[in-house]
MINU-639092 format. One record per residue (C-alpha): residue in one letter; x, y, z. Coordinates in steps of 0.02 Angstrom, whole numbers, padded with zeros to 5 digits, always signed. Example, Ala and Ser with C-alpha at 12.3 -4.5 7.8 and 13.67 -1.06 7.14 Angstrom:
<rs>
A+00615-00225+00390/S+00684-00053+00357/
</rs>
This chain:
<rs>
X+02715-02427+02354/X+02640-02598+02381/X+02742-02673+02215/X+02889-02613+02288/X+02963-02758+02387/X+03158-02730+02351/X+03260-02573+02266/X+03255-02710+02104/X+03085-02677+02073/X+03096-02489+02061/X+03203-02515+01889/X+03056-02601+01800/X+02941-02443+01835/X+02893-02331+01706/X+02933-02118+01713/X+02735-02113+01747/X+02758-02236+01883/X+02902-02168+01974/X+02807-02001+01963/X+02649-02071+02068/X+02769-02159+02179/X+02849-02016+02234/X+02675-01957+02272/X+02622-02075+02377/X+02779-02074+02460/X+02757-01890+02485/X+02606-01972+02579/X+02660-02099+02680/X+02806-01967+02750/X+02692-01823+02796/X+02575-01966+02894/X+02719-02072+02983/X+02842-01924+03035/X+02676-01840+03091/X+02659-01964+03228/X+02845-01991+03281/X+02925-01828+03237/X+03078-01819+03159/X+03171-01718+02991/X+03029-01688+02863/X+03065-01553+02743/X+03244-01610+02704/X+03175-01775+02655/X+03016-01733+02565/X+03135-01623+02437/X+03241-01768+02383/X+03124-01924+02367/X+03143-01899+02164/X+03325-01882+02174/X+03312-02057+02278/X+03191-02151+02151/X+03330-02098+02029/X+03468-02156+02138/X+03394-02316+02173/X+03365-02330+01965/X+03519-02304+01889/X+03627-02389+02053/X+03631-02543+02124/X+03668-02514+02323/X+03703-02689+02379/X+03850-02668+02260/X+03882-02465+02234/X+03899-02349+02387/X+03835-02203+02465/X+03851-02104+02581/X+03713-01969+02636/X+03790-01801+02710/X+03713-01779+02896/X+03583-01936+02820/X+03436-01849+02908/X+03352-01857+02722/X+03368-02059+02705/X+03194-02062+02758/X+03124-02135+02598/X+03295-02232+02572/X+03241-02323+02702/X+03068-02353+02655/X+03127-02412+02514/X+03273-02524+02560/X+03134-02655+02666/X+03088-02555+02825/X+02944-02493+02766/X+02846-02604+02879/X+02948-02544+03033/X+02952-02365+02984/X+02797-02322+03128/X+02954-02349+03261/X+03047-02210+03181/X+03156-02142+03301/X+03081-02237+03436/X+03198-02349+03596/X+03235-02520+03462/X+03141-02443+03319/X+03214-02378+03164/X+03375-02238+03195/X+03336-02078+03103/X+03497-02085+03017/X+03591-02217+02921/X+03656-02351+03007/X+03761-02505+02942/X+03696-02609+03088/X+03511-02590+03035/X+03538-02635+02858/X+03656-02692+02703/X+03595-02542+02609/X+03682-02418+02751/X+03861-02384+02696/X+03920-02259+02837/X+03850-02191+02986/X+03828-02001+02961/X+03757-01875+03082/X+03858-01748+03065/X+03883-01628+02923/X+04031-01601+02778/X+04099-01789+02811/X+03993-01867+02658/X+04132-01830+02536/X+04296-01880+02628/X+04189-02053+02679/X+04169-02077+02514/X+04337-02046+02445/X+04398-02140+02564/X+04278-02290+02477/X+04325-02246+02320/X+04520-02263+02347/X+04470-02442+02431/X+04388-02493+02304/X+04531-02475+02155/X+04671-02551+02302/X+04545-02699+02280/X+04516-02696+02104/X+04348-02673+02101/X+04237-02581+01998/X+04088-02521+02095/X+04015-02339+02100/X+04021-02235+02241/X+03921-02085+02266/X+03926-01960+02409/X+03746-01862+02422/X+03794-01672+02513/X+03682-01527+02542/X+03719-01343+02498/X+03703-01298+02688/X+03843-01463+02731/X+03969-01379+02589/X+03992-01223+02716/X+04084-01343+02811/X+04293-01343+02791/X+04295-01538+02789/X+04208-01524+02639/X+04314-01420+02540/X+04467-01531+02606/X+04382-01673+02533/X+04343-01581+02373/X+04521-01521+02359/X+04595-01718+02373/X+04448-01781+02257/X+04482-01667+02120/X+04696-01694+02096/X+04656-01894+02134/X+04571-01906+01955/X+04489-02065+02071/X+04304-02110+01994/X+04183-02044+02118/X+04022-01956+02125/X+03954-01806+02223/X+03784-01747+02217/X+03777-01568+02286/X+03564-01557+02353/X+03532-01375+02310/X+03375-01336+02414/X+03392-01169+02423/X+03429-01093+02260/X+03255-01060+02165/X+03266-01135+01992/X+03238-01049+01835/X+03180-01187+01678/X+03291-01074+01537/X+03449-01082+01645/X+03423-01266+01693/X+03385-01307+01522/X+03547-01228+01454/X+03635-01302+01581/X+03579-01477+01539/X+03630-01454+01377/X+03808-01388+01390/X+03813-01547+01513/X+03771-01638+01392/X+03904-01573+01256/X+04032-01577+01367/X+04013-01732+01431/X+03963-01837+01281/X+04084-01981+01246/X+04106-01925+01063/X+04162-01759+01150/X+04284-01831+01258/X+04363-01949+01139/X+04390-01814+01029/X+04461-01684+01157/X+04587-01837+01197/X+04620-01864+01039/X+04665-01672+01005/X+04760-01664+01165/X+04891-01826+01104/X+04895-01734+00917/X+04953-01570+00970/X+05070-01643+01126/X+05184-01724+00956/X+05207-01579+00857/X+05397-01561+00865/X+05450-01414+00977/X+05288-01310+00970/X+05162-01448+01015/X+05175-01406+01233/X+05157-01241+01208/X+05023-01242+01079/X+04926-01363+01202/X+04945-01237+01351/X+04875-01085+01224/X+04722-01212+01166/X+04683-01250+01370/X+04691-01034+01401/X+04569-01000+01266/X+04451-01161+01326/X+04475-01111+01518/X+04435-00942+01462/X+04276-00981+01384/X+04205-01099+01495/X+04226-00948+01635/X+04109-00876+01531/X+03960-00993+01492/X+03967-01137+01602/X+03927-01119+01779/X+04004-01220+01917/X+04186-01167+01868/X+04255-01172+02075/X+04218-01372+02038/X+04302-01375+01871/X+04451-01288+01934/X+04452-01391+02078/X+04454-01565+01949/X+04299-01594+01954/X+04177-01626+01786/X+04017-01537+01831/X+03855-01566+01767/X+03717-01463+01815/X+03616-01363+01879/X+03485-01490+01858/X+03301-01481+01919/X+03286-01612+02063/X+03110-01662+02036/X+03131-01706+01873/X+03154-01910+01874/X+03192-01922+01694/X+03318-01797+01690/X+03390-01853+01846/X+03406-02022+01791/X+03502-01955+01638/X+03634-01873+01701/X+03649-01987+01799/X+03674-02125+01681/X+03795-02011+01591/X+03903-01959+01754/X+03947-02163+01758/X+04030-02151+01599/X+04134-02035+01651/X+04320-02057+01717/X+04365-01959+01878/X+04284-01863+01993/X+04111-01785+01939/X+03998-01651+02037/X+03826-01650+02004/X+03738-01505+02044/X+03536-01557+02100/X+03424-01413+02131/X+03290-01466+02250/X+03143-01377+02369/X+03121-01406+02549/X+02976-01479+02589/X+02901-01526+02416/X+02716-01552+02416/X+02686-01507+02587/X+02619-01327+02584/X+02653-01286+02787/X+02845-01377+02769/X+02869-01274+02587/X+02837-01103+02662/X+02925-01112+02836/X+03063-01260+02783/X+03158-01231+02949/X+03013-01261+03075/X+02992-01410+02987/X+03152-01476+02972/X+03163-01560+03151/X+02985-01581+03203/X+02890-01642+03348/X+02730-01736+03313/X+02596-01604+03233/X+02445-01615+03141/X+02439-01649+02940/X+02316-01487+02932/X+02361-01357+03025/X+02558-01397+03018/X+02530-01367+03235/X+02644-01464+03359/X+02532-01586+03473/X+02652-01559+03618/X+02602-01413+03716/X+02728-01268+03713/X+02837-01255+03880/X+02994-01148+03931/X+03141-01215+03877/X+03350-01201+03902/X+03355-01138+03741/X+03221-01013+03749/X+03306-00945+03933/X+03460-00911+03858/X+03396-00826+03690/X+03308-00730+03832/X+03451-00677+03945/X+03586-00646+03809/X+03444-00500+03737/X+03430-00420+03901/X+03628-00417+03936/X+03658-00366+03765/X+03547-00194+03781/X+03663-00168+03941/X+03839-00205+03858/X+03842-00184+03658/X+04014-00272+03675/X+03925-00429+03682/X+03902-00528+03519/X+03800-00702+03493/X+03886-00829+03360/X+03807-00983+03300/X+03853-01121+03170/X+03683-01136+03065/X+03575-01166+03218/X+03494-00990+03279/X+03314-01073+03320/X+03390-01207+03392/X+03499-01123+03506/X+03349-00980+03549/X+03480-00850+03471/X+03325-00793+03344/X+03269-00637+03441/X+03453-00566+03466/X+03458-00587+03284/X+03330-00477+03264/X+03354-00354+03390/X+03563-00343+03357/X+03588-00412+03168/X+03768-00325+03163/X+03828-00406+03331/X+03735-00590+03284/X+03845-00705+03170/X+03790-00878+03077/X+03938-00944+03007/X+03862-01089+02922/X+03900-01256+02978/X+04081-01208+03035/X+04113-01248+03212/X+04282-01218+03206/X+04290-01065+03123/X+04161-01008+03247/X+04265-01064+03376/X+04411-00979+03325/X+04338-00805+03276/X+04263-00795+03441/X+04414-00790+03503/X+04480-00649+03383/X+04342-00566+03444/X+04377-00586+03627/X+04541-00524+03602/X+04479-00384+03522/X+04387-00341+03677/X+04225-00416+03638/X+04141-00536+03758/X+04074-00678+03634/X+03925-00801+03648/X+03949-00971+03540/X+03795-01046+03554/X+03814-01233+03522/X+03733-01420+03545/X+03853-01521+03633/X+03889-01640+03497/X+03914-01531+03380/X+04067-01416+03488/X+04175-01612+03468/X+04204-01541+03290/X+04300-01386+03372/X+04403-01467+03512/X+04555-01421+03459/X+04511-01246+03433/X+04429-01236+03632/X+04595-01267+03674/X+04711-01184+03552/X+04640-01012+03529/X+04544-00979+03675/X+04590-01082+03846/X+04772-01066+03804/X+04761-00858+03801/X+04616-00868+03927/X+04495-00780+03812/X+04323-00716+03874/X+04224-00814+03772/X+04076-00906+03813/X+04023-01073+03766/X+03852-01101+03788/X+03816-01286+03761/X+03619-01327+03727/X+03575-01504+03708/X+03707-01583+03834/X+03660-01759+03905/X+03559-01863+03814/X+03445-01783+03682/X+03340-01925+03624/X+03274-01986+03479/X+03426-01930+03360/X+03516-02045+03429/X+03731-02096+03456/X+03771-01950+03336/X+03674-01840+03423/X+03673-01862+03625/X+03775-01743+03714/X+03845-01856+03841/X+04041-01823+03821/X+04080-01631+03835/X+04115-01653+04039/X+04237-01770+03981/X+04313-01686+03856/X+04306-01501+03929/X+04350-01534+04105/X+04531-01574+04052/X+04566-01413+03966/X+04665-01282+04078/X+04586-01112+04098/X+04424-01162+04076/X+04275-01154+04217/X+04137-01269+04199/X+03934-01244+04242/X+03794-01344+04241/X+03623-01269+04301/X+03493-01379+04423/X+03354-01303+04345/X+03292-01153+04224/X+03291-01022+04360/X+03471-01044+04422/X+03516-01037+04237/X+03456-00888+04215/X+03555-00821+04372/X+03723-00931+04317/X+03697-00824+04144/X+03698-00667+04224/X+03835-00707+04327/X+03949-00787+04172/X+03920-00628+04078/X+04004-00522+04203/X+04163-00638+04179/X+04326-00589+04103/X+04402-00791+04074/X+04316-00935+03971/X+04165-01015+04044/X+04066-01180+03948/X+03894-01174+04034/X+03803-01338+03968/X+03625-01356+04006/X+03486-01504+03928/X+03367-01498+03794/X+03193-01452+03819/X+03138-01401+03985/X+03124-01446+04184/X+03027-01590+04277/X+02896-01557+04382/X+03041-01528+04539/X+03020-01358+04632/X+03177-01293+04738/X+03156-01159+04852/X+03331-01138+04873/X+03438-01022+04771/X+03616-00980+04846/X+03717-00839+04758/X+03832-00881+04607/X+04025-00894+04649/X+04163-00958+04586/X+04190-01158+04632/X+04040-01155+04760/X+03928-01281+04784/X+03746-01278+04862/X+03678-01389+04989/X+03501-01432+04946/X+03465-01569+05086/X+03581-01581+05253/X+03623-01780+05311/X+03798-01854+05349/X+03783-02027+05335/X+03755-02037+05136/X+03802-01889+05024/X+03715-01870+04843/X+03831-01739+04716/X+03734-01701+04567/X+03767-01593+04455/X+03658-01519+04292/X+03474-01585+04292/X+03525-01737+04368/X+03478-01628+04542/X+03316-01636+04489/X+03305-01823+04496/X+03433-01836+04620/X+03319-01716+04741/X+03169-01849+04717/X+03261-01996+04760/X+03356-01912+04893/X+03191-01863+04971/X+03130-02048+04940/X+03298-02113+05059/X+03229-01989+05198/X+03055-02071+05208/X+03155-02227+05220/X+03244-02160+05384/X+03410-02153+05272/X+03527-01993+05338/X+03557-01922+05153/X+03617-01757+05090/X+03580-01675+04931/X+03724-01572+04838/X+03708-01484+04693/X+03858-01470+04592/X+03829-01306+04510/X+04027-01294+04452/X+04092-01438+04382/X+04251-01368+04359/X+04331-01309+04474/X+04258-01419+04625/X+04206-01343+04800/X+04369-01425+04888/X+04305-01353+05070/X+04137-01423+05010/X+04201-01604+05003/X+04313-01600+05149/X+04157-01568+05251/X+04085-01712+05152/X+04248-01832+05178/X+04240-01784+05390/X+04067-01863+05397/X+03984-01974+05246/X+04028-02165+05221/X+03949-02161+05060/X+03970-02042+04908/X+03859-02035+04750/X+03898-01947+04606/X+03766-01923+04471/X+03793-01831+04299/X+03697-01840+04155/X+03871-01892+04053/X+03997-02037+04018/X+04080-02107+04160/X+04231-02108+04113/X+04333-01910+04137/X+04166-01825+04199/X+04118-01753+04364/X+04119-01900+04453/X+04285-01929+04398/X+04352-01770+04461/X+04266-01817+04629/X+04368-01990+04630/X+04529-01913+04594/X+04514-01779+04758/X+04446-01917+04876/X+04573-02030+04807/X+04707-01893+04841/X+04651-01870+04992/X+04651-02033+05068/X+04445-02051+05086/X+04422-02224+05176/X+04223-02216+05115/X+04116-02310+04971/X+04111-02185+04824/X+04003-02256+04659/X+03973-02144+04518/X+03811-02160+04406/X+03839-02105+04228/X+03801-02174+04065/X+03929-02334+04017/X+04060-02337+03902/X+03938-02357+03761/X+03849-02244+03645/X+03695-02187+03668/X+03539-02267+03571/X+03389-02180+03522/X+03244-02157+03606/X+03146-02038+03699/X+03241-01954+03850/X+03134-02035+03983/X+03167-02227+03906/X+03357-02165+03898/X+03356-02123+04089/X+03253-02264+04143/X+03367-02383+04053/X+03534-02331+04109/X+03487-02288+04295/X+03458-02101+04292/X+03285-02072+04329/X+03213-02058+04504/X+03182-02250+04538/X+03373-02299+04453/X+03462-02172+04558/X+03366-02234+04737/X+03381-02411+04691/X+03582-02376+04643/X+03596-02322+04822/X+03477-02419+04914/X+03580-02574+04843/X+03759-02509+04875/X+03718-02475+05055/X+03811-02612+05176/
</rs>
């Protein structure tokens, strides 16, 4: 690793070398992402397929584009941020995903899945407007092909006959040496320029035979179709336009680096199908792949987090949805290829006919939970926050507009962290409290989750409930009011100055508030349980008596709760000082959640000195 300065110097290494680069790379990952956390297994699986990459391409000049581009880990080591690499998804260290504004080697920002190929297309078709003659290659996962986007792209790709390059990263298929072999081989015939030539050749000799010489053709093409249905696998990409080479082991450098030599040669779109292992040379990320594909820090031995295990949002709701699920077998739990993640692993178990992973398919999920609904079902769609953008359209169309039970239950809303813009869940008040139908929740803390659950289950109309990552702060309320519709739940009593919070921003809100009180400050606390609709009779009370009103919300500012807040007090003539505290109209960095709130005003001291400073 030490010789290599700049992707140049790769090229001059031999096979041996690349070989015991790619071990001590293998190294160097397992030891940084120890410390920081971040996607392991993804990225230990492809660090040949990279050395290849960066030997046959040239990526100042050729593009790519990385599908999600949580496995440009050793991309980036090896495009000059080696150095930097300890600040891995650290506040104004190095993002966790590829970003154009950290380097020249970064083609496209990519965090979510199935856009690699359209991205790249897209490039492609720029490229011959311009004239130019650069490669582009678009890197996708099996997992990232599940979603529709994809196949869209692969659809357009195929009938544009436009030169571009997909790599489909098999890393879950196990690999068998006699079919890989054979399948290099027929690659290998079928793609050889000798081959080609001669099949164009044929093609222009039998198209001028007088009369017969179309028809003839179209027999020739049956009979070759035919045949290739038979021995050469990958046929959906064929039919689809696509040359296919593959499958091809993708640990193998050499072979990698051939085929990929040869799939430059070729005119229009090629597919090349890499067959890869999770968590290569890592025994602990090899045999459970999925623990270790987002990790927190852990030790190199044992494989063990170092953070100490704590109750979680997630874990709460995998918890509740079991228990009302042995009370009402109409209840079903859908998830788009996150059932860890969203704490849906236990229902899984306990219900595997009622539990549904589509794959990465939010909008399909979407939409056939609202089949389901109206089926008489009551559906669970357990989803992070960023991740429901991708089925907007669907919220609205198929379940708010026939007011569907179906609920949304949004994990990882607010900011999330260290993954960074892609990632932080700071738009879905925005974007959700506009739809009709739809009622909106946001817990204070893990206990009144648990009671907001029970209460949204017994619902017959569509609910999002959206609740952070990870778990509570060291607040403890002793308050608990009943769940009801629209009703809100006073937490501290003062007239003066009113605080509305809503989510875990009560949390920090209550510490602040408290904070204002041993100032001699007359301050109430509010917690916002409903976002949508608002407690109307609660704010009246409010408008009657408080000069100044402070809305907090662990979202944008723009469209969110506090926005909802303005719009009533505006309609209603409130004479007051209202100032909401959200994030800007920015996105998100990375960083860990405590930096994020510190930085834009949402911890404990931003929120006091926010009010403390817009007090006349």
């Amino acid at each position: 690793m030490d010789r290599i300065n700049t992707p140049d110097d790769i090229k001059r290494l031999s096979y041996k070398e690349l070989n015991k680069l790619s071990n001590e790379l293998r190294d160097f990952l397992i030891d940084i992402v120890s410390k920081t956390g971040g996607h392991l297994a993804s990225n230990l699986g492809v660090i040949e397929l990279t050395l290849a990459l960066f030997y046959v391409f040239n990526f100042k000049k050729d593009r790519i584009v990385w599908d999600v581009g949580h496995q440009t880990y050793v991309y980036k080591i090896l495009t000059g941020r080696r150095d930097r690499f300890h600040t891995l998804r650290k506040y104004e260290g190095i993002s966790g995903f590829p970003k154009p504004t950290e380097s020249e080697y970064d083609h496209f920002v990519t965090g979510h899945s199935s856009t690699s190929i359209s991205a790249a297309l897209g490039m492609a078709r720029a490229r011959d407007l311009k004239g130019e003659k650069h490669n582009v290659i678009a890197v996708i996962g099996d997992g990232a092909l599940t979603g529709g986007m994809a196949f869209e792209a692969l659809n357009d790709a195929g009938s544009s006959k436009t030169n571009l390059i997909v790599i489909l990263n098999d890393n879950e298929m196990s690999i068998s040496q006699n079919v890989g072999s054979l399948a290099c081989y027929l690659s290998k015939i079928r793609t050889a320029p000798a081959y080609i030539n001669l099949r164009d050749e044929l093609e222009s000799i039998i198209k001028k035979i007088p009369a017969v010489g179309g028809n003839l053709y179209k027999s020739a093409e049956k009979v070759k179709d035919g045949l290739k249905h038979l021995v050469v696998h990958g046929m959906l990409f064929e039919d689809l336009g696509f040359k296919y080479l593959g499958p091809i082991d993708g640990h193998n450098i050499e072979v990698l680096i051939e085929v990929l030599n040869r799939a430059k040669t070729i005119k229009g779109p090629v597919l090349i199908h890499v067959v890869t292992k999770k968590g290569r040379g890592y025994t602990h990320a090899e045999e459970k792949p999925d623990v270790f594909h987002g990790v927190d820090p852990f030790e190199i031995e044992t494989g063990e987090k170092l953070s100490v295990k704590k109750m979680t949002y997630s874990k709460v709701f995998g918890e509740e949805i079991v228990k009302y699920a042995e009370k009402d077998n109409r209840v079903v739990a859908i998830t788009a290829a996150m059932p860890d993640g969203t704490g849906l692993t236990e229902f899984s178990n306990r219900f595997p006919n009622r539990f549904f992973d589509v794959g990465i398919a939010e909008q399909h999920a979407t939409t056939m939970a609202a089949g389901l609904a109206k089926e008489g079902f009551k559906p669970v769609f357990a989803v992070y926050s960023t991740f429901l953008q991708r089925a907007y359209d669907q919220v609205i169309h198929d379940i708010c507009i026939q007011n569907l039970p179906v609920l949304l239950a949004i994990d990882r809303a607010g900011v999330v962290g260290e993954d960074g813009e892609t990632h932080q869940g700071v738009f879905d008040l925005s974007y959700l409290r506009i739809i009709p139908n739809l009622t909106i929740l946001s817990p204070k803390d893990l206990k009144e989750f648990r009671l907001m659950l029970q209460w949204c289950f017994k619902q017959d109309f569509p609910i999002a409930i959206r609740y952070p990552r990870g778990g509570d702060t060291d607040v403890l309320f002793d308050k608990y009011d009943d769940i009801n519709l629209g009703k809100w739940e006073t937490l501290l009593v003062g007239e003066e100055i009113t605080i509305l919070a809503a989510g875990k921003m009560v949390q920090h809100a209550y510490k602040a508030a408290i904070k204002l009180k041993e100032k001699g400050l007359d301050v109430g606390l509010i917690n916002c349980r409903f976002v949508k609709p608002i407690d109307e009779s609660k704010l009246n009370e409010i408008i009657k008596t408080s000069k100044y009103i402070y809305t907090v919300e662990d979202n944008v500012l723009y469209g969110g709760f506090g926005s909802s807040v303005n719009e009533y007090l505006l309609k209603h003539g409130y004479k007051g000082k209202v100032i909401n505290i959200a994030y800007p109209d920015e996105f998100i960095p990375h960083g860990s959640v405590d930096i994020l709130y510190k930085k834009y005003g949402l911890d404990t001291e931003g929120i006091y000195n926010t009010i403390i400073k817009n007090i006349d």
